[in-house]
C-alpha positions as CSV (number, residue, x, y, z in Angstrom):
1,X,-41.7,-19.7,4.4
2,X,-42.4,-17.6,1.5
3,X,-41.7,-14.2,3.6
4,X,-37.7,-16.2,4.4
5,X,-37.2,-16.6,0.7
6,X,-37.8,-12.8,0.1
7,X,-35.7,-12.0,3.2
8,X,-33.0,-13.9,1.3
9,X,-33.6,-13.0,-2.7
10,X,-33.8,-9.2,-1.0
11,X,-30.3,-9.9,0.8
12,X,-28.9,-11.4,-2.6
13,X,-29.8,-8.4,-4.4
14,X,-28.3,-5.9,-2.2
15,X,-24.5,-7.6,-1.9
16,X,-25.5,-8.0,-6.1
17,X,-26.2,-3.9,-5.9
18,X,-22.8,-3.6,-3.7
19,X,-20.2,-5.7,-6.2
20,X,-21.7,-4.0,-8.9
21,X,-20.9,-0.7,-7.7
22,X,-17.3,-1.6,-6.6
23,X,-17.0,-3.0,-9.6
24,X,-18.0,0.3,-11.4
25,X,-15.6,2.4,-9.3
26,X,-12.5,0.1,-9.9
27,X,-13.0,0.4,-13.3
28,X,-13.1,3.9,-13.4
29,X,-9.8,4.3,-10.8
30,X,-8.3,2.1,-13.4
31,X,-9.5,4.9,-16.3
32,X,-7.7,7.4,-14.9
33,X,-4.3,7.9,-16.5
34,X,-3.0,11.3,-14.8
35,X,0.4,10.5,-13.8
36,X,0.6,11.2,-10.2
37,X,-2.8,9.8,-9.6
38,X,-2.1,6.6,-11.0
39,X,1.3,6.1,-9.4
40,X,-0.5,6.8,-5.6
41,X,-3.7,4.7,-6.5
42,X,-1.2,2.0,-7.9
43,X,1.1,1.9,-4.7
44,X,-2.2,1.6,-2.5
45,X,-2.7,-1.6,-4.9
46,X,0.6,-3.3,-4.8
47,X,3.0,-1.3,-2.2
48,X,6.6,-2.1,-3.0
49,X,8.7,-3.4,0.4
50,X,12.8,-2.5,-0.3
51,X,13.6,-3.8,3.2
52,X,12.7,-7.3,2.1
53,X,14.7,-7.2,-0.8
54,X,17.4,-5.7,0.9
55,X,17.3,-8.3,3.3
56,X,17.5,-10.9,0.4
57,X,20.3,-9.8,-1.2
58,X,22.2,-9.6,1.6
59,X,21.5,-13.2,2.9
60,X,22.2,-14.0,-0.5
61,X,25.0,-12.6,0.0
62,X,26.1,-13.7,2.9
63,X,25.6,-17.4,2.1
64,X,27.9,-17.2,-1.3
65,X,31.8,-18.7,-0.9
66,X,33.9,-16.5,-1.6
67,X,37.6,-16.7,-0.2
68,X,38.4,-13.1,0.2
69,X,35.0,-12.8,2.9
70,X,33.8,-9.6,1.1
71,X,30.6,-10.2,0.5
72,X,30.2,-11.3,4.2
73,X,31.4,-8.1,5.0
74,X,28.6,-6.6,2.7
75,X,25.7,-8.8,3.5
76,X,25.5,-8.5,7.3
77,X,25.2,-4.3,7.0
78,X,22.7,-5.3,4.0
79,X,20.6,-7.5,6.1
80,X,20.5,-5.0,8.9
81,X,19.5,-1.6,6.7
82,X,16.6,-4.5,5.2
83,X,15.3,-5.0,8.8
84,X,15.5,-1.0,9.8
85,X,14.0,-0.2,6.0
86,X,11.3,-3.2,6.6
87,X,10.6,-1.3,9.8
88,X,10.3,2.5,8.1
89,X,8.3,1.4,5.1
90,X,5.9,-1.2,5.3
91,X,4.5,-2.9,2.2
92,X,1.2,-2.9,3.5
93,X,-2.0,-2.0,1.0
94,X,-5.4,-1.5,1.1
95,X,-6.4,-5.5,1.0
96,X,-3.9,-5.7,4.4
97,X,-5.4,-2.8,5.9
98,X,-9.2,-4.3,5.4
99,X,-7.7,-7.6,6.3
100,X,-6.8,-6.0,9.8
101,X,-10.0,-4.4,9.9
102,X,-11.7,-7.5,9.9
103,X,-9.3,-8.8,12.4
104,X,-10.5,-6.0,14.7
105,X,-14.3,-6.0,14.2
106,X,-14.2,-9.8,14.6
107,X,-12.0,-9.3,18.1
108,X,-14.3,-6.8,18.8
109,X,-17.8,-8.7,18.4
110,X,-15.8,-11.3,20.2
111,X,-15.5,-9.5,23.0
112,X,-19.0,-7.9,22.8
113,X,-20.4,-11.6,22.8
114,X,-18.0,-12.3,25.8
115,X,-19.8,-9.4,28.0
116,X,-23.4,-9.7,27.1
């Protein structure tokens, strides 16, 4: 019993080990204040998506009255360069690229599990 507990206060120490590096490192990354560096390491954080706002605006619109139909005639092309934009540049970031990661090694033990 006593050998399970150290099994586990050993495990709780290494994923403490772990967090407190990552922690470490983020903090530094978020030290750095060279211009270009920042800008890159602050689009991997939060990636900007123009398609979707393109696509907003141009529902929006597309939805409003108006009696001369002009900004029908806008929103429709608007929508459309949202979806072919949406298509070019993703908005994906490093939390959705680990999030797919974890997709796939979870597929993939799946399938491991499956055979054996």
């Amino acid at each position: 019993m006593v050998d399970h507990l150290k099994a586990r206060l050993e495990k709780l120490r290494k994923i403490h080990e772990t967090t407190h590096k990552r922690v470490s490192l983020y903090s530094d990354v978020a030290k750095i204040h060279h211009g270009p560096a920042s800008k890159s390491l602050g689009c991997l954080q939060k990636a900007s998506a123009p398609g979707k706002k393109l696509q907003k605006v141009g529902f929006l619109m597309l939805w409003i009255p108006e009696p001369t139909g002009v900004t029908c005639a806008i929103g429709g092309p608007m929508i459309l360069a949202g979806r072919f934009l949406d298509k070019k540049y993703n908005g994906s970031t490093i939390h959705d690229i680990g999030h797919e990661t974890k997709n796939n090694l979870s597929s993939l033990s799946d399938f491991k599990k499956s055979i054996m």
